[in-house]
N, C-alpha and C positions, 0 to 999 in steps of 0.2 A: 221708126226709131225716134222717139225721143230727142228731137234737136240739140238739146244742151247736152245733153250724152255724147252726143258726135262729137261736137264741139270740145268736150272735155276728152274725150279720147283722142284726138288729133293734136292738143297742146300737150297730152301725155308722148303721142308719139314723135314730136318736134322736141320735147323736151329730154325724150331719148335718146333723140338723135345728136344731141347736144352734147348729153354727160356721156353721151359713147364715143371717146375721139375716136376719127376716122385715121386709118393708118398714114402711116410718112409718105411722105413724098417716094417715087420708085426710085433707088437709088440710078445713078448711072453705072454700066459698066467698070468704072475704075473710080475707086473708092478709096479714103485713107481710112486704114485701120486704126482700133483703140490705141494701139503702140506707137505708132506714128504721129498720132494726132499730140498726143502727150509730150513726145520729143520736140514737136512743132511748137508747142505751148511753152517752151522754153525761155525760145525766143535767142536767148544770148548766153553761149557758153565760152570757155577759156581754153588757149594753147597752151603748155608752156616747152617752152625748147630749151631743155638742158643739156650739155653734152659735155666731150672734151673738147669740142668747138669751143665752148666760153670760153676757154682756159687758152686755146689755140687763135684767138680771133678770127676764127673761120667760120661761111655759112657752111659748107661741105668739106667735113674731112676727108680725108684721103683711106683714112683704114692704118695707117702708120704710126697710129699715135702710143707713147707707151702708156700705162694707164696710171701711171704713178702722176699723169700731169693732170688729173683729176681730184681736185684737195681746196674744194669751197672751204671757206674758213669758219663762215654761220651759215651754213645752211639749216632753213627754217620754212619747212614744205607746209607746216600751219598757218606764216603768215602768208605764203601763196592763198592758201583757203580763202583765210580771213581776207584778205584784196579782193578775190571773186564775189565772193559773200558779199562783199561792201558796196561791189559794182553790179550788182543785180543777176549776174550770172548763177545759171542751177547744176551747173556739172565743168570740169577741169579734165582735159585731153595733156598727156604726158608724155612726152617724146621716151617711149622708153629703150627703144634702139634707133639711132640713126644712118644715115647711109655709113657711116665709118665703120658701124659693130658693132659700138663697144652699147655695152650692155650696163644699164643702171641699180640691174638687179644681179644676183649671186647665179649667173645658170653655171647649171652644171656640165655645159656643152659648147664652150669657150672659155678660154684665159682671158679674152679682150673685155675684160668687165670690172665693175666695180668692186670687186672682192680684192682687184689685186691694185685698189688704187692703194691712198692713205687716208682714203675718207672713213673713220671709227676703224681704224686700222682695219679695214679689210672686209668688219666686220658688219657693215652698214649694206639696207636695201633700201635703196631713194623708192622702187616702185612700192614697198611694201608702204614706208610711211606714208607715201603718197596718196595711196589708197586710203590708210587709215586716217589722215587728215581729212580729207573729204566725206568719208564716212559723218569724222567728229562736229563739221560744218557743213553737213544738211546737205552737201551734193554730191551728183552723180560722178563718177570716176569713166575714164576713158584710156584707152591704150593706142601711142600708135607702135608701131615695129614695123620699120622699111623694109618693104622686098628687097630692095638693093641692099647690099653690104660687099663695101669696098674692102673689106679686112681677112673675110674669109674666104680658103682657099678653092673651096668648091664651088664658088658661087659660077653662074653658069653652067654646071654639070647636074644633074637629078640629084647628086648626093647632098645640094646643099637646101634641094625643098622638103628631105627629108630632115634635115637641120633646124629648116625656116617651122616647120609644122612642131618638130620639138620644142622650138622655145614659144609659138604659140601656144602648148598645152600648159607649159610651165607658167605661161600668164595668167589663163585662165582657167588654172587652176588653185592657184595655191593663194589666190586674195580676194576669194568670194566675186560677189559680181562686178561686173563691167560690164556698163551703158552703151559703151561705143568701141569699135577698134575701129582704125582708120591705115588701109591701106592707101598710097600714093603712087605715081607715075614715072619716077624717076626711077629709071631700072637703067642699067648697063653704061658702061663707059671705062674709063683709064681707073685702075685702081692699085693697092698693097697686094689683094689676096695672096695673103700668107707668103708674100716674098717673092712674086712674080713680077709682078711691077708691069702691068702688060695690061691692053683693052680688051674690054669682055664685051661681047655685045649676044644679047637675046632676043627670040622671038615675043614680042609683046601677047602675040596670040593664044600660042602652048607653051611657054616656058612655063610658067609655074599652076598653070593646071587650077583653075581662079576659082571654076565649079567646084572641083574637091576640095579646094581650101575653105571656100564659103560655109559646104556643107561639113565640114568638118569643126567651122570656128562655131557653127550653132547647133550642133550636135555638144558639144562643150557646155555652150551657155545657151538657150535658145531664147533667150529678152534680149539679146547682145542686139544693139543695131550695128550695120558695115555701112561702112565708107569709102569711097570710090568714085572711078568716074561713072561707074556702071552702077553703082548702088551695092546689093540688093535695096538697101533701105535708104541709106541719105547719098546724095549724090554731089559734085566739085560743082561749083558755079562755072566755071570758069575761066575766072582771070583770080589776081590774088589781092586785087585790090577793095573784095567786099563787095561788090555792087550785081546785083540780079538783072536782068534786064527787065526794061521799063513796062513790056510784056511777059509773063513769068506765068508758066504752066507748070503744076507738080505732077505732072502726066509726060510719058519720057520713054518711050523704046529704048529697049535695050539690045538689040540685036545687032544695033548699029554701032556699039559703044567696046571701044578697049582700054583697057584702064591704063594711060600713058600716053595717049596715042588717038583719045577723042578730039572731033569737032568742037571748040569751045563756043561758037558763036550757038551749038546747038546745045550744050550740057545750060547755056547762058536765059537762053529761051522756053527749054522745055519743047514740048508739043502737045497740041490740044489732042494730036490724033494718037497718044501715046497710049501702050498698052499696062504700063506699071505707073505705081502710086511711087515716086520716089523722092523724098523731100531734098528740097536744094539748100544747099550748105557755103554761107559765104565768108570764104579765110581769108584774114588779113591782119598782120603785125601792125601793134602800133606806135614800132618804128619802122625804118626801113630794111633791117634786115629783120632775120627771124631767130637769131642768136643773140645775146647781148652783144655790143661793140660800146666801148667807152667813150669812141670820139661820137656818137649817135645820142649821148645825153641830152643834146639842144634839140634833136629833130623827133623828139617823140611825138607822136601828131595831136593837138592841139582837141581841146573837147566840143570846139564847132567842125573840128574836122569828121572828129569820130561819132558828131551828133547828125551829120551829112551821111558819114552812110551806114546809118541803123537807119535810116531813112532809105534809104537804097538798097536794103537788105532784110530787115525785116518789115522795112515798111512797103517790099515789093513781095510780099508771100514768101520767102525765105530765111534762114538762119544766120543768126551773123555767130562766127567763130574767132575771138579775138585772140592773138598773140601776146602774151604777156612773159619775154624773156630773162629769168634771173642770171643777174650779175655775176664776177666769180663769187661774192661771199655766198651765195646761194639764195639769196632775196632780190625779190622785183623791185628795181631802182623808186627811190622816190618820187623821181620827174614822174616815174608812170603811175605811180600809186597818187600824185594829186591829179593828174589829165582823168584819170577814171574816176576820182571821187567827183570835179569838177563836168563831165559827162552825164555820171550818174543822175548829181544835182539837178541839169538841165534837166533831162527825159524828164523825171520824176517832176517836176516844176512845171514842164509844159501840156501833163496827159494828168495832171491831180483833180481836174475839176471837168469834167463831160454836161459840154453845157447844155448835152441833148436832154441829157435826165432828166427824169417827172415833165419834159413834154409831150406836146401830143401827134402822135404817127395816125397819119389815114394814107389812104387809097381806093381807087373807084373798084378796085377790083381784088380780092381775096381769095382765096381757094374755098369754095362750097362755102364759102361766107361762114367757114367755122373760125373760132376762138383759135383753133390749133394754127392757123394757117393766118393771123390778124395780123396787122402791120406796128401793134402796141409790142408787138415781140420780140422788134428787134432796136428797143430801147431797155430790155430786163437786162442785160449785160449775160446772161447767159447762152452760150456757142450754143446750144443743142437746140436751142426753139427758135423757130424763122418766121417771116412772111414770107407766103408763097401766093404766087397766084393759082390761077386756071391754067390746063395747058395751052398751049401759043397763044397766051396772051405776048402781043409787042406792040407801043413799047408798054414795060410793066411801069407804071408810076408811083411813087411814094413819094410825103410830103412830110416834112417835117414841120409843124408850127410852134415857134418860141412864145412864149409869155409876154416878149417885148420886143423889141429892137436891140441886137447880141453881134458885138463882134468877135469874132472868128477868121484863126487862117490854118486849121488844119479839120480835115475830113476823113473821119478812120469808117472800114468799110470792110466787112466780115461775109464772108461763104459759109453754111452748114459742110465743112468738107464730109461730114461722115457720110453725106449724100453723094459727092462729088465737089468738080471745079467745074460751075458754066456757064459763069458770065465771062462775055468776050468782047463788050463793048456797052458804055454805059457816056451817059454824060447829065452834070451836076448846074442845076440853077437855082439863082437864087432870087429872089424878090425885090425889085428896085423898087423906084416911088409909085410908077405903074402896072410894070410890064415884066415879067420876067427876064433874068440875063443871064448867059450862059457862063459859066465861067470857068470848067475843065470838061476835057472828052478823054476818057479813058479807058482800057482794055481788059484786062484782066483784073481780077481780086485774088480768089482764094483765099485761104486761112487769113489773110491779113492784108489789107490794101490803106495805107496811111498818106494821105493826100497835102500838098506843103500850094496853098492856094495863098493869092497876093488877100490882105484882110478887108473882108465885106461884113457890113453892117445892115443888119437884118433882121425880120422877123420870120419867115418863111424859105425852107428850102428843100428842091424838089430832086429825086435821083428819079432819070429815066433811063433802064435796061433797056438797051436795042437789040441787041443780041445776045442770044445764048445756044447751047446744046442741048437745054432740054426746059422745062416750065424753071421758069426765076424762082429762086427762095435768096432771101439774105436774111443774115442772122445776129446781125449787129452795125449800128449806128451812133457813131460818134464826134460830137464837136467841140474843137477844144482852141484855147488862147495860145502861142506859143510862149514860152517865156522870151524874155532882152536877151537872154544871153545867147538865145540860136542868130547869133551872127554868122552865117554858115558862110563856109567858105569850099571853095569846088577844088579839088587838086586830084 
């Protein structure tokens, strides 16, 4: 044969091998889906907690209340929008029943609702506008409706989950779609029902039958994500004050979970040896309560408060859920409407500029030394292309080199989740006048890992993966300035 023939057919078949990518990485066992990853991509959505609480100054009604003391003066559910919209939020969660009953929309299967306030004499659905506002401004809509309800009289007997499943259908039905419904834990205690005045208490287990209600809420809509301590889809952090734990797995058994009545230090955690993909959801008002209260106008929490933990909650692979509760006119106070604009500013001021961009990513080690699998991949800003290595390669090394000498004090640090979560321990150096210095060890990633490092000036910085569950891939690298204004404060 022909020497140069060979030759020339062999750079044909390396050159094949090239333009042919070789497939993904083997996903792991538990995997976030297209729906989940999207929800995750969020990052920061809105409560808002309307009731006849506002009007009663209570966080939990009693079910007593008559519904005539429901009569916001401006209620104006668009510029709720517009506040979300402004504070970077993609979707608005609506208290549309709370423990007390009463009901913000017209059902037909109670008196205790807004039909028979004096809001548009009678004639007004806060869930309906409320939908359609969000619709109008670009976000997603959410429902919650308490299992508990202190007002009616069945509650505790079967008759009233056949009750709880009617006013389900009438949600979701009659206002097109919903993003989320969010069940909670607060089941059973001293209530009104209908006139008893007496404590009800249920089994967390079987009372309301969670499997048929699940299947029954997405047989209705089947995009709906649920919320719970169980999930199926998004799952409670934990506590109520925002914050994921500092290890944070979106991997979570559920066998072990009852919704009211979980382990928080484990909803908090996650587990790595979990059998569902359930993203963790971290709620928190940003006041102190989660109803409007008018002596609470001074303690609305401050934008280095709420910049501390989007840092603790989406900066720990998690969702943050913020509380924003209108006043009796039916609008979110202004104190909260400048701490969020003032918040917003920050974030956006602190992550504007990645001063990774247009530099240059190596590593001694690539998967088959293709393109698909290079370490320049997780500098495109796009989730779905990584570096990967070889399998057990440890530790995996990548290096970042700047253009020049760069200061920096945060480190954002991204998973391919559609493959999985499986870095489980990692640690970041950076390049002194000689020698390398170490200057965080960390755990987990996931969707989102955002690192708040004391400020180093540098040309060079290295992440080495010590452990994982399966070959390393990451899929994004980011370095950024913070702004003056994160004067964080811890509370």
């Amino acid at each position: 044969m022909n020497i140069k023939y060979f030759f020339g057919l062999l750079s044909l078949f390396f050159l094949s091998c090239e333009t042919s990518p070789p497939p993904d990485l083997t996903p792991n066992a538990v995997v976030a889906d297209e729906k989940l990853i999207a929800y995750q991509q969020m990052e920061l959505i809105g409560f808002i907690h309307f009731t006849v609480n506002t009007f009663t100054d209570k966080e939990w009604g009693y079910g007593d209340e008559n519904p005539e003391i429901f009569n916001p003066t401006a209620l104006d559910v668009e510029q709720w929008a517009q506040t979300a919209k402004a504070a970077g939020m993609k979707q608005l969660i609506l208290t549309a029943k709370h423990h007390d009953g009463f009901c913000l929309w017209p059902s037909q299967y109670t008196e205790h609702s807004v039909k028979n306030s004096p809001y548009k004499d009678g004639k007004g659905d806060v869930v309906g506008e409320f939908v359609a506002a969000c619709k109008k401004y670009g976000l997603k809509a959410g429902l919650y409706l308490s299992p508990w309800d202190r007002n009616h009289k069945d509650y505790g007997k079967p008759a009233y989950i056949t009750y709880y499943k009617n006013q389900l259908e009438e949600l979701l039905t009659q206002y097109g779609e919903i993003n989320e419904i969010w069940f909670d834990g607060a089941n059973g205690g001293d209530g009104y029902y209908g006139g008893a005045n007496e404590i009800r208490k249920i089994d967390r287990d079987t009372y309301y039958g969670w499997e048929e209600i699940i299947a029954f809420v997405k047989n209705l809509q089947p995009n709906i994500k649920i919320f719970s301590d169980a999930g199926p889809d998004v799952h409670w952090i934990g506590n109520e004050k925002g914050y994921a734990g500092a290890t944070f797995w979106s991997t979570i058994n559920t066998d072990q979970l009852t919704i009211g009545a979980s382990k928080t230090d484990y909803l908090n955690s996650g587990d790595p040896e979990g059998t569902k993909w359930i993203v963790g959801q971290c709620d928190v008002s940003i006041r102190p309560g989660w109803f409007y209260h008018a002596d609470q106008d001074s303690l609305v929490k401050t934008p280095q408060h709420l910049t501390d933990i989007y840092y603790k909650s989406v900066g720990r692979n998690a969702l943050l859920l913020l509380n924003l509760p209108p006043d009796q006119r039916g609008l979110i106070h202004e104190n909260d409407v400048q701490a969020l604009k003032e918040f917003k500013s920050t974030i956006d001021a602190s992550f504007a500029n990645d001063l990774a961009k247009g530099q240059i990513a190596s590593a001694d080690n690539y998967r088959l030394q293709h393109t698909k699998f290079a370490p320049p991949n997780t500098l495109d800003g796009d989730p779905m292309t990584y570096w990967a290595t070889d399998d057990g390669v440890f530790p995996a090394t990548l290096e970042i080199t700047l253009n020049e000498k760069t200061s920096f004090d945060r480190v954002l640090l991204q998973e391919p989740i559609h493959l999985g979560q499986r870095i489980s321990q990692f640690e970041i150096d950076v390049m002194g006048e000689k020698n390398w210095i170490s200057i965080y060890r960390g755990t987990t990633i996931g969707y989102k890992r955002i690192l708040r490092i004391p400020e180093v000036n540098t040309d060079k910085l290295r992440i080495r993966i010590t452990k994982a569950n399966n070959t390393v891939a990451l899929s994004n690298i980011g370095l950024y300035k913070s702004s003056p204004k994160e004067v964080l404060q811890k509370k």
